[in-house]
N, C-alpha and C positions, 0 to 999 in steps of 0.2 A: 191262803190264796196263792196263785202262781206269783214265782219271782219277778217276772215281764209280761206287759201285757203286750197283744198282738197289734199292728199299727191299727188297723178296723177297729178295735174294742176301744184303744185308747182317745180314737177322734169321734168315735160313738158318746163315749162320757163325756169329751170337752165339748161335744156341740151344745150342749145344754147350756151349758156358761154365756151362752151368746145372746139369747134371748132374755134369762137374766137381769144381762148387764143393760141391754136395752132398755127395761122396767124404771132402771133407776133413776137414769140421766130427763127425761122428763117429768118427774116430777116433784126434781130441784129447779131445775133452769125453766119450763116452760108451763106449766101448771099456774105458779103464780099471775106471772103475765095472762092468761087465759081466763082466770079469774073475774083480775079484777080488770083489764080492760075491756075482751071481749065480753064478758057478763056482768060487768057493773058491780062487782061486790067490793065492798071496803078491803083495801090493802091491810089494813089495821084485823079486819075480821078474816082474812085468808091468811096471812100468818099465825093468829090464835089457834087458827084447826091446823095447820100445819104443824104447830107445835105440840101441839096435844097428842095430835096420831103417830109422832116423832116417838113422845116419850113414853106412849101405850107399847108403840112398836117394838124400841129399846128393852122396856121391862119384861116383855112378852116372852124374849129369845130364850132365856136360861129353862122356863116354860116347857117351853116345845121342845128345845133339846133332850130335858126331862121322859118329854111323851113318846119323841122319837126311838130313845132308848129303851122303850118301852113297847116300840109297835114293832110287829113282823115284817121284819124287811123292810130297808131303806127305801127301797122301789116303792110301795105300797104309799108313804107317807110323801114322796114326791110327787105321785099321779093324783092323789087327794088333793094337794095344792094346786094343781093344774089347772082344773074351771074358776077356783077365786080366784085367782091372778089375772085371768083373762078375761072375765064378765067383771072386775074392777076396774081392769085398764077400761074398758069396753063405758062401764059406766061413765068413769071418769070425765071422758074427751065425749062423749053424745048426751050430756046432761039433759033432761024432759025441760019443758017450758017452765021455769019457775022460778022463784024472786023474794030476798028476805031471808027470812028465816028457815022456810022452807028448803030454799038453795046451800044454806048453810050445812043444815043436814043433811040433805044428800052429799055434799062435800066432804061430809066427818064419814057419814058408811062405807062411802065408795074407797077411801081411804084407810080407813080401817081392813077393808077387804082385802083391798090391794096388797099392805102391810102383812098381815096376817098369812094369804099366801106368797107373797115373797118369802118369809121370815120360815114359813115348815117346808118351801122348797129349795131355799139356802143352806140350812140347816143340816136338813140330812144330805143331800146331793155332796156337800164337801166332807162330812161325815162316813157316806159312801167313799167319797176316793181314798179317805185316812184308812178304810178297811181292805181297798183294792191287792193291797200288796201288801207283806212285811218286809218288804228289803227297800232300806233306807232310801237308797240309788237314784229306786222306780220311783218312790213315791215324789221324788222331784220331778221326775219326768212326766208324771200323773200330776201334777200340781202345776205344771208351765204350761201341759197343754190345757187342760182347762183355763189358766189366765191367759193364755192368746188366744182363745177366744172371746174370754173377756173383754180382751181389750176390743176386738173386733166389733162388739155387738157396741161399746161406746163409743165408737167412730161409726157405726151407723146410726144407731139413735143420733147424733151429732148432725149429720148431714141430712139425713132421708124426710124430717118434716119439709125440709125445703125444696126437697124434689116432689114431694108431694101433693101440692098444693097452691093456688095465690096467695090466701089468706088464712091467719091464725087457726079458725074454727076448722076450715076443711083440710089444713094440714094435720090437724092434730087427730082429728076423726079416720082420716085416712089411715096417719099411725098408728094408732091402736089399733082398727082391722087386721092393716099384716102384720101387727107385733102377735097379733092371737092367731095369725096361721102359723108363723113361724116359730110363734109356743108349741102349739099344737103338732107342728115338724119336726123340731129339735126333741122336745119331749118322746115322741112316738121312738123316732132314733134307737135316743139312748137309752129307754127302756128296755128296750129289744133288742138292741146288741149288746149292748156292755154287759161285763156278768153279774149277777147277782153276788152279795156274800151271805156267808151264815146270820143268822140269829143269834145274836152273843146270846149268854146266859143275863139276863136281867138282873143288874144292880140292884143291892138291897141298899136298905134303908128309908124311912122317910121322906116325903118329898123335898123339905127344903136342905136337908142333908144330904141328899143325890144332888139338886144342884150348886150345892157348893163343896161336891168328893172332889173337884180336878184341885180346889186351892189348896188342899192336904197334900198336893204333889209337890214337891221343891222345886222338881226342875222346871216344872210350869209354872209356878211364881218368877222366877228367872228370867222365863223368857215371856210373861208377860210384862216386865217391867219394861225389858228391852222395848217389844213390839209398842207398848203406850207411848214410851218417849219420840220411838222414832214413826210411831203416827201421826201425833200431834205436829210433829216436827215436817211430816208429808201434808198434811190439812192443811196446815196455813196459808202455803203457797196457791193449793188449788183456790181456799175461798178470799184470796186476793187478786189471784191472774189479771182478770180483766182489769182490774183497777189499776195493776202497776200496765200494762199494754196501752190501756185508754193516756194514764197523766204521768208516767213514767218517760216509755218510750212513746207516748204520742204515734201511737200505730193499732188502735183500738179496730181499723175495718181490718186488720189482718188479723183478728183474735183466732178465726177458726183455721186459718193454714199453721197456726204456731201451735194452736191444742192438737189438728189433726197430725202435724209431726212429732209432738211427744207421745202422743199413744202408738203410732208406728213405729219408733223409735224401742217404745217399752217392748211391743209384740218381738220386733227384730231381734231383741238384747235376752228374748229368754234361752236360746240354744247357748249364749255365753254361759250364764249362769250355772243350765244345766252341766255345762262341762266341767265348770273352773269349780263348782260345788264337787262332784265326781273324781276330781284332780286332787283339790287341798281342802274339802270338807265345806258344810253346809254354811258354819259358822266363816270359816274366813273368807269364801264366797258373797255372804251378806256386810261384812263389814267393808269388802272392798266396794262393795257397792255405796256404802254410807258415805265413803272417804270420798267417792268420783260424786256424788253428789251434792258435796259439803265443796268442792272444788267450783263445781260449774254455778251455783249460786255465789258463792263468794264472787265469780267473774261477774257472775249478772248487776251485782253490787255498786261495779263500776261503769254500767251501761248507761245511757242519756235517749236524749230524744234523735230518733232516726237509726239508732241503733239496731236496723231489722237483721244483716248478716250476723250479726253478734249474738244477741239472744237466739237466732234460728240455732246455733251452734248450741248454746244451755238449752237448748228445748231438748234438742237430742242428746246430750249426755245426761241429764238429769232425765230423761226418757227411758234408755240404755238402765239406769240405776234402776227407775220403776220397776222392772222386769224382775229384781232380784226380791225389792219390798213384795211381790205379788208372788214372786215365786218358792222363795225359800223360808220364812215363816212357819207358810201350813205345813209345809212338809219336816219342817223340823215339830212341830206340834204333835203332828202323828207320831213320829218317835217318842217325844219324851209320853206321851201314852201309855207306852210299852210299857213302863215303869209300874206304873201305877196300875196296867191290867195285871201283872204278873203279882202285885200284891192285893190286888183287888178279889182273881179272879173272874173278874168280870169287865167287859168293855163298855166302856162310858163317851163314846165319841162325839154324841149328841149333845152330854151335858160338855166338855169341851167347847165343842164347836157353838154351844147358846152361849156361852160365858164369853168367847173370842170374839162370837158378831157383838155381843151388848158389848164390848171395848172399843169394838173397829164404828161404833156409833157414837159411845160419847166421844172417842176422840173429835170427831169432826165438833160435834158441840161445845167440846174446849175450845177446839183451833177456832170457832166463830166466835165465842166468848171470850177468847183474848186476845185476839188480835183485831177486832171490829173495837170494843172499846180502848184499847191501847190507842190506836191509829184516832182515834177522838179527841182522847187525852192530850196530844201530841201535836192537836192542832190539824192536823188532814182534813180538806174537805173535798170530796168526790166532781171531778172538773172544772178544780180551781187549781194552781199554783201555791195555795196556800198548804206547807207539809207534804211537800210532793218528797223532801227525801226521809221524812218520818216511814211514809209508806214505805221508800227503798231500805231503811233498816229494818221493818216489821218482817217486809217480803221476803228478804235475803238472810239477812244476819242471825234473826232469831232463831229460824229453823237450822241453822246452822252449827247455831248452838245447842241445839235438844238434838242434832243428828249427832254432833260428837258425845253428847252425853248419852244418849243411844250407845253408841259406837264403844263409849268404856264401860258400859254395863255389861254387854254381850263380851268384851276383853275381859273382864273381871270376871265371870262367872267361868272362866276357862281354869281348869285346875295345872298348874302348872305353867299357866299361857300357854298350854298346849295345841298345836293346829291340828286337830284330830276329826275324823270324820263323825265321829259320834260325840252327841251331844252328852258330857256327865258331870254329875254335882258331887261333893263331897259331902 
């Protein structure tokens, strides 16, 4: 493919990332609540199907990866997933008249759908960018513009129920409508401008052998260890925020001015990246990011109640870092690919990229299973004073310490500690 793409092709493929990311952000944060208090189902039984289509979802990825590698042209297997994603959402937020158990399952299908086309249009679409280019450079510059839009679509998902609507049911009815014209926009888009690639030659082997060819890679073990550490070490903070905002700083009605400046923040902080990756390499560009991360948390560590100037300050430097975790990963991913197509013969970016999302998912399901019951252990109880600074070591210090252990994994895999622009293994 071309060295560079043109600015048109390049904001043709990030548009898609937008709508996306809008997918996601409600149906962690606002789904439940819609559930169980607008439709009366047990909190106890909307977590059960949440968990379940969670972990169909997770196991599914390496799956499709498989298939995408398999089907003609990335394009093809992202337009396929375009009407389940949107008659899921669709279904989701307009549920039919029903109660029990019947309600039940409509909430496991609609979710399953949903899942399934998220998961084959995630899938290939970053799988498409890893093919856009082979020059190392681009492919970061292909990888931030898609994550700024990302970020973009989870500052609106964020905001737009609430402009939508009085109440729960018609805000949420409403978003899903323009979340499926603005599938239906962003998709049309980038279909149609961005360029297509080739057809790789289709990996052989067996099916569970294709999806497990990327762990044959060294350099891809490498850098998966890194990306686990320093996810899990990114997850915790997200699924404690509110709680340290709420009994922390005791500034829980300003959650959404402090989330929507760290996702501006991360959007602002990708042209950094892209340069200082460009400058001294994709690697010392990500660890300077771990380091400005591992700073502004430490600061947070020492934050109290009323402290709003001060954490707005860690929102945006640990915002600014976001930009690098989102930006420079996949593009170092693409690379170490090269390795392995050039002994493969063949490209495999799908099974990659199924093996990458099934990670970038359990880690979340780590970060909630260690730091939810740690903060237990320790005595925390959610709008009490009792472990309010159990919560500030869980929120701050842990990640702190999985980002520097992050941070020496990615220094240790450097042959010579060298600052080199290309990622290699010995």
């Amino acid at each position: 493919m071309a060295a560079r793409l043109g600015s048109r092709e390049l904001l043709a493929y990030g548009l898609f990332g937008m709508p996306l990311a809008m997918a996601a952000l409600p149906l962690y944060v606002h789904l439940p609540k819609f559930y169980g208090d607008e439709l009366g189902m047990s909190l106890a039984l909307v977590g059960g199907i949440l968990l379940a289509a969670r972990l169909l979802d997770a196991i599914q990825d390496p799956l499709l990866g498989y298939v995408s590698d398999r089907t003609s042209g990335r394009k093809r297997f992202v337009l396929a997933a375009l009407p389940l994603l949107g008659a899921g959402m669709l279904g989701l937020f307009n549920p039919p008249a029903l109660a029990g158990t019947a309600l039940a399952l409509w909430l496991l299908a609609c979710l399953a759908v949903v899942y399934l086309g998220f998961s084959m249009a995630s899938i290939s679409y970053q799988a498409w960018g890893a093919q856009l280019s082979t020059d190392r450079h681009e492919r970061t510059r292909i990888t931030a513009g898609r994550e700024t839009f990302t970020l973009i679509g989870v500052v609106a998902a964020a905001a737009l129920p609430a402009l939508l609507g009085s109440g729960g049911a018609e805000q949420l009815s409403r978003f899903a409508a323009l979340f499926v014209l603005l599938l239906a926009v962003c998709g049309a888009l980038t279909l149609a401008i961005s360029p297509e690639v080739p057809a790789p030659p289709r990996p052989a082997g067996r099916i569970f052998a294709a999806m497990a060819q990327p762990l044959g890679n060294a350099a891809f073990r490498k850098l998966l260890l890194v990306f686990v550490l320093n996810g899990i070490a990114s997850a915790i903070p997200a699924t404690l925020v509110l709680f340290f905002m709420s009994d922390v700083l005791q500034l829980g009605e300003r959650a959404g001015l402090f989330l929507a400046l760290y996702f501006v923040s991360g959007a602002a902080g990708m042209p950094l990246w892209v340069a200082l990756a460009r400058r001294y390499g994709k690697r010392a560009a990500w660890l300077g990011a771990m380091l400005l991360s591992v700073a502004a948390f430490m600061w947070a560590y020492g934050l109290g109640p009323g402290d709003a100037a001060a954490y707005a300050m860690v929102c945006v430097l640990s915002g600014v870092a976001l930009g690098a975790d989102l930006a420079l990963p996949p593009s170092l991913l693409a690379d170490v690919m090269d390795e392995d197509a050039q002994a493969a013969r063949a490209r495999s970016e799908g099974a990659y990229f199924g093996l990458w999302n099934f990670v970038t998912k359990l880690n979340l399901a780590l970060a909630a299973g260690i730091s939810l019951p740690l903060l237990s252990a320790l005595g925390y109880v959610p709008g009490a004073s009792d472990g309010v600074a159990a919560l500030s070591f869980v929120y701050c210090l842990i990640p702190c310490a999985l980002k520097l252990a992050a941070a020496a994994a990615l220094w240790l895999s450097w042959p010579a500690l060298s600052f080199t622009p290309d990622w290699k293994t010995k």
